[in-house]
N, C-alpha and C positions, 0 to 999 in steps of 0.2 A: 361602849359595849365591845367586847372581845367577840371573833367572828370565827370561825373553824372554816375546813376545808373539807371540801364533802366525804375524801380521807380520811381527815383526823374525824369525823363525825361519824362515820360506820367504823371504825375504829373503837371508839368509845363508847357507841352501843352495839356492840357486836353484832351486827345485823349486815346484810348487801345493799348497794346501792341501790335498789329498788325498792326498796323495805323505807328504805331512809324520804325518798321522792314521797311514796304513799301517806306517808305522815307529814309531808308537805301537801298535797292534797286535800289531808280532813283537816289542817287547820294546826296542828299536833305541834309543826312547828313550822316559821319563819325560813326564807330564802332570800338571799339576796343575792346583788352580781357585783364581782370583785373588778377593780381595773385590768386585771385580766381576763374577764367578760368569763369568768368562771363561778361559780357556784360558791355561795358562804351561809352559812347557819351560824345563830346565837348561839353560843357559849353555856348560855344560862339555859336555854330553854334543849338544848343537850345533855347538860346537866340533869334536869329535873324530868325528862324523861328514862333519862338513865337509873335516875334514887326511886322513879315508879318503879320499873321493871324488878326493881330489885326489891322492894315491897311488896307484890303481889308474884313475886320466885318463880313467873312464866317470861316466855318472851310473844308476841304475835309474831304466829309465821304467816303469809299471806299464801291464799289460793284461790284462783283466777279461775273464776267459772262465767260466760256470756251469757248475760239474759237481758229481757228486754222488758223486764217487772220491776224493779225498784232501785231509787239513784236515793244514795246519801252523800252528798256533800254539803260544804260552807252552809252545815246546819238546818240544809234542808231536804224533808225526804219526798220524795215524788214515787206515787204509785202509778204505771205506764206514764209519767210526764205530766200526771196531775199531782197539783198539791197536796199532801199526805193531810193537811192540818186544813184544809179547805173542806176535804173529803168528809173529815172528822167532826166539822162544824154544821155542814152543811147534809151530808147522806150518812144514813145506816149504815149499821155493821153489814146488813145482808144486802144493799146497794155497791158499797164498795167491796166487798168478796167477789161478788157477779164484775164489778170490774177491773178488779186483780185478774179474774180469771180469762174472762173474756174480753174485755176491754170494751166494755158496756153497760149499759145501768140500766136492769131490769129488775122492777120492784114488782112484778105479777106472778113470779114463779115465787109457789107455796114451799115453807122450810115448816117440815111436816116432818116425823119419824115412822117409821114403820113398825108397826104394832108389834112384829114378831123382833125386831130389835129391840124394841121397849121390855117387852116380858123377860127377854134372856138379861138383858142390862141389869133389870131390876132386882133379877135372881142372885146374878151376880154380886148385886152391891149389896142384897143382903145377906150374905155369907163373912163380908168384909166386918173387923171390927167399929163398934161404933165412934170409936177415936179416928179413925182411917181419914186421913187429909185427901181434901176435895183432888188434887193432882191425882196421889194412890188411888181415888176410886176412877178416874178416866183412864189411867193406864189399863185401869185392869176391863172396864167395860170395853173400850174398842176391839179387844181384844174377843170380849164375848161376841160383840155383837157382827164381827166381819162374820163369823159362822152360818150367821142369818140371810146372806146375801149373796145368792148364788149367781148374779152377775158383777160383782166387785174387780173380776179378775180382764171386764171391758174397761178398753182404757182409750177409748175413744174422744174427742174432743166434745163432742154433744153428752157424752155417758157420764163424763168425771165430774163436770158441777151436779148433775143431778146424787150421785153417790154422795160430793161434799154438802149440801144443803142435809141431804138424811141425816149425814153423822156426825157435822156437828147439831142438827137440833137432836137426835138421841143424846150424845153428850150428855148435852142440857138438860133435856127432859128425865135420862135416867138419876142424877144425881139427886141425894134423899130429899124428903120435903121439910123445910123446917116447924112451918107454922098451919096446919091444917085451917080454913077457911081461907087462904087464897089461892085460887086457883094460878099455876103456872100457865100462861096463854099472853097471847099477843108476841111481840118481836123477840126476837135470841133477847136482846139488853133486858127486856123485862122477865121473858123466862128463869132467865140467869141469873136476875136479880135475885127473885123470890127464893133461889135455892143457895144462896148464900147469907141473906139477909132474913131475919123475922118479919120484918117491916115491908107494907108495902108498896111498890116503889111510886117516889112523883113524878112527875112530868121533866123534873131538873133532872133527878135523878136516872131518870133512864136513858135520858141522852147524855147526860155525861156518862154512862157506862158504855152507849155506844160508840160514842167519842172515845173513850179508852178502847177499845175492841178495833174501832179503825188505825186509829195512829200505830195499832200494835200486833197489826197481820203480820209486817214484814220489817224486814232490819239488813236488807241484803246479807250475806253470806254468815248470819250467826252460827254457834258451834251446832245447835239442835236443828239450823235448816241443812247448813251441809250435809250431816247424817240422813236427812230425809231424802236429800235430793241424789246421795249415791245410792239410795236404797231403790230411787225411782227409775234409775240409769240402766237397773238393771231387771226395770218391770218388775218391780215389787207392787203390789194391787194398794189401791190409797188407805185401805185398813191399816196394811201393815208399814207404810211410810209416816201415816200419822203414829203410829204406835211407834216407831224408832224414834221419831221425835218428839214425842213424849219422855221414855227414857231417857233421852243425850239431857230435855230438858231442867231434869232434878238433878242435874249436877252443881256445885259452889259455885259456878259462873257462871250459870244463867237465872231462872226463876225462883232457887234457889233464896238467891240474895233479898226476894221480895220479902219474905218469910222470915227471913233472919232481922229486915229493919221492923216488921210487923212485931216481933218480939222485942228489940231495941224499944217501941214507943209503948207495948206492957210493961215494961220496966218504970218507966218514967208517971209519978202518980201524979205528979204537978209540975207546973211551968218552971219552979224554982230549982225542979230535982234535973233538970234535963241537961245542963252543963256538968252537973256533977258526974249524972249516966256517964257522959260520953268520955268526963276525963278520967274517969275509971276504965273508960276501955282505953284508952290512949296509954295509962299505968299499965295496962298489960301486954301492951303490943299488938289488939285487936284490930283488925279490919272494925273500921265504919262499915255498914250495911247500906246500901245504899245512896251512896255520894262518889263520884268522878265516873269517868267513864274514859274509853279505850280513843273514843272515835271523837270526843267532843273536849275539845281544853278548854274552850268558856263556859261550861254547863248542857246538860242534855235537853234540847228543846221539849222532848217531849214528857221529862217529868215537871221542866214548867208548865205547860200546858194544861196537865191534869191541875198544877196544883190550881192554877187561876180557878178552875171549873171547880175546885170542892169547894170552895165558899158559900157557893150557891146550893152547896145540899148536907152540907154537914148538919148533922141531927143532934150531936153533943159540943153545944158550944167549948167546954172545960178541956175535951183531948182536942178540938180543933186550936188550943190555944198555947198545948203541948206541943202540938207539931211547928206551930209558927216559932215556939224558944227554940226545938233541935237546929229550927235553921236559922237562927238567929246567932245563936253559937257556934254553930260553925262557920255561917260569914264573918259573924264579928271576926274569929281567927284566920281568918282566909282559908278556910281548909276546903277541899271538892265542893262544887256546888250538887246538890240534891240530883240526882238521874231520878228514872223512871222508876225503879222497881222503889224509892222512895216514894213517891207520888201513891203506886199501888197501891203499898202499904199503909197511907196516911188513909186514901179512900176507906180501906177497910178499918182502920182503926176507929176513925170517927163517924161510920155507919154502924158502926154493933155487928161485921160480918161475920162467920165462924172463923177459926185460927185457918189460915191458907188459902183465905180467899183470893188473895193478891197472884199467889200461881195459879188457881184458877182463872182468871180473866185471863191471865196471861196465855195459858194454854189455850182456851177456845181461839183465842185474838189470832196467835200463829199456828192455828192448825189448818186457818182460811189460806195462810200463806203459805204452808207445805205444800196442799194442797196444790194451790198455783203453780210452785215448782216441780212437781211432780208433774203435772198438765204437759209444761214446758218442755222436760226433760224426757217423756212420752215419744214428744214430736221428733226429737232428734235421733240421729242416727246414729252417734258416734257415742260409749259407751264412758262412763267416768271413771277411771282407776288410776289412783294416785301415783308417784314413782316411789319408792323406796330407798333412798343408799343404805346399803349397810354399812356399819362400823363395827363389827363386831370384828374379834380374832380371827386371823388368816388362815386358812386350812391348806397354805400353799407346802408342800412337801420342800424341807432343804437339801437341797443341793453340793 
């Protein structure tokens, strides 16, 4: 194995020293120590971070914000220094939010919505077309519903869970109902269920959805919590930080991507058609949907995770058997291992949920953790605003 210099290695991917260490870090790539007790990197795995970058025609640039809420590393996520995938197994979506936030686990305080957010919500959602994906109608109700809540603008540490319990259960509660005779009631996972799904939910079932909801509060500094948390920096009231992170969220690079593999598995009508799907997107130059990720080179834990859990509630054997070929063909080729918003997408595919379920869950999941960052970013004093260099043409007068 050929070994670079930590030089030749920021060289080659155009990035700083510091950039290069951090991808040492998540794992991204290998470090070694040369006889000159100096720094070496693979070759290969320089390489093939290099042919990413240039496949997805961004680069990460990294930005360093202190918090004391969520560690991802060596594949594992810790919410305050508890285990992200323990939390998941073991507590609620509304146990772990209370201790994201507070760092505490109180399962007595009621996730209840307020009647007059509910009516404005609902007025709202019916104005929207009836095609309108579950995402578009949350963007658009938060927005109704901060109107309703004439202390939103306290941002006290005792005031702000209470505000986030409200608004994510309006969320929930406002979005349309599919199947009249069951009642939306009992926890966010089963609320939420009912309003994605006809069917309703089981006992597996609703705790793997809470399971999805936990693992998927937070992700340290994604592109839609940054947005939220400078939006917090600057006392923006939690309406309007969840609402900023709604928007960043419907971008190609975030929940986005769930949505597009939820489509990738409507494509595919049999186990047999599923390699052909993918090598028609590979004839075109397509992004796969849902396979590698930024932060994880051996596969993303947590859309392992999900997938282990759908076994146990898939309702249509025949797409559960479709999604086991897409990843079977792409392992067979060694290509990305499945991420999350794959996983999402499979839940909803082999549940019967409406088209966009998969950014739905995603959205309620990190609205818990905007939320949190928002709390955090409250407390502090000191104000977030990024630097600038410019490079544009010089307006210096010659001489």
């Amino acid at each position: 194995m050929r070994w670079l210099t930590t030089d030749q290695a920021v060289k080659l991917l155009g990035v700083k020293p510091a950039t290069l260490y951090a991808y040492v870090s998540r794992g991204l790539l290998r470090r070694s120590t040369g006889p000159d007790r100096r720094s070496r990197f693979a070759s290969e795995e320089v390489e093939h971070l290099r042919q990413r970058g240039r496949r997805s025609d961004f680069r990460l640039r990294e930005v360093t914000v202190h918090s004391g809420l969520t560690s991802v590393e060596d594949g594992q996520i810790r919410f305050r220094d508890a285990d992200g995938f323990a939390l998941a197994a073991e507590r609620t979506f509304e146990e772990a939010a209370h201790w994201l936030w507070l760092g505490a686990f109180n399962g007595s305080d009621a996730w209840t919505s307020a009647p007059e957010a509910i009516a404005v919500g609902r007025r709202a959602q019916a104005a929207l077309p009836p095609a309108a994906l579950p995402l578009d109608r949350l963007r658009v109700t938060v927005a109704a519903m901060a109107t309703t809540d004439p202390l939103r603008y306290e941002l006290g540490a005792a005031a702000v869970p209470v505000t986030g319990r409200r608004l994510i259960s309006a969320l929930v509660d406002t979005l349309p109902d599919l199947r009249e005779g069951i009642p939306a009631e009992g926890s966010i996972a089963r609320r939420l269920w009912t309003k994605l799904s006809g069917e309703k939910p089981t006992t597996a079932s609703a705790h793997l959805l809470d399971a999805a909801l936990v693992i998927l509060m937070d992700h340290e500094l994604s592109f839609s919590t940054l947005s939220a948390r400078l939006a917090a920096s600057m006392r923006a009231d939690p309406y309007a930080v969840v609402s900023i992170g709604l928007s960043a969220l419907g971008g190609p690079l975030q929940s986005v991507a769930s949505l597009a593999a939820e489509e990738l598995l409507s494509e595919i009508d049999s186990p047999g058609r599923a390699a052909w799907v993918i090598g028609e997107r590979l004839r075109r130059g397509d992004r796969q949907p849902g396979f590698g990720h930024l932060l994880y080179s051996g596969g993303d834990p947590r859309g392992a995770f999900l997938l282990r859990g759908l076994r146990t509630v898939a309702t249509d054997r025949d797409k559960l058997a479709i999604v086991d070929a897409v990843l079977e063909a792409t392992r067979e080729r060694q290509l990305p291992a499945a991420n999350v918003d794959f996983a999402l997408a499979a839940l909803a595919n082999v549940t019967g949920m409406v088209r966009g379920a998969s950014e739905a869950i995603f959205a309620i999941a990190r609205t818990a953790g905007w939320i949190a960052h928002a709390m955090e970013e409250y407390q502090m004093d000191v104000r977030v605003r990024p630097k600038m260099i410019y490079m544009g043409p010089s307006n210096t007068p010659e001489r």
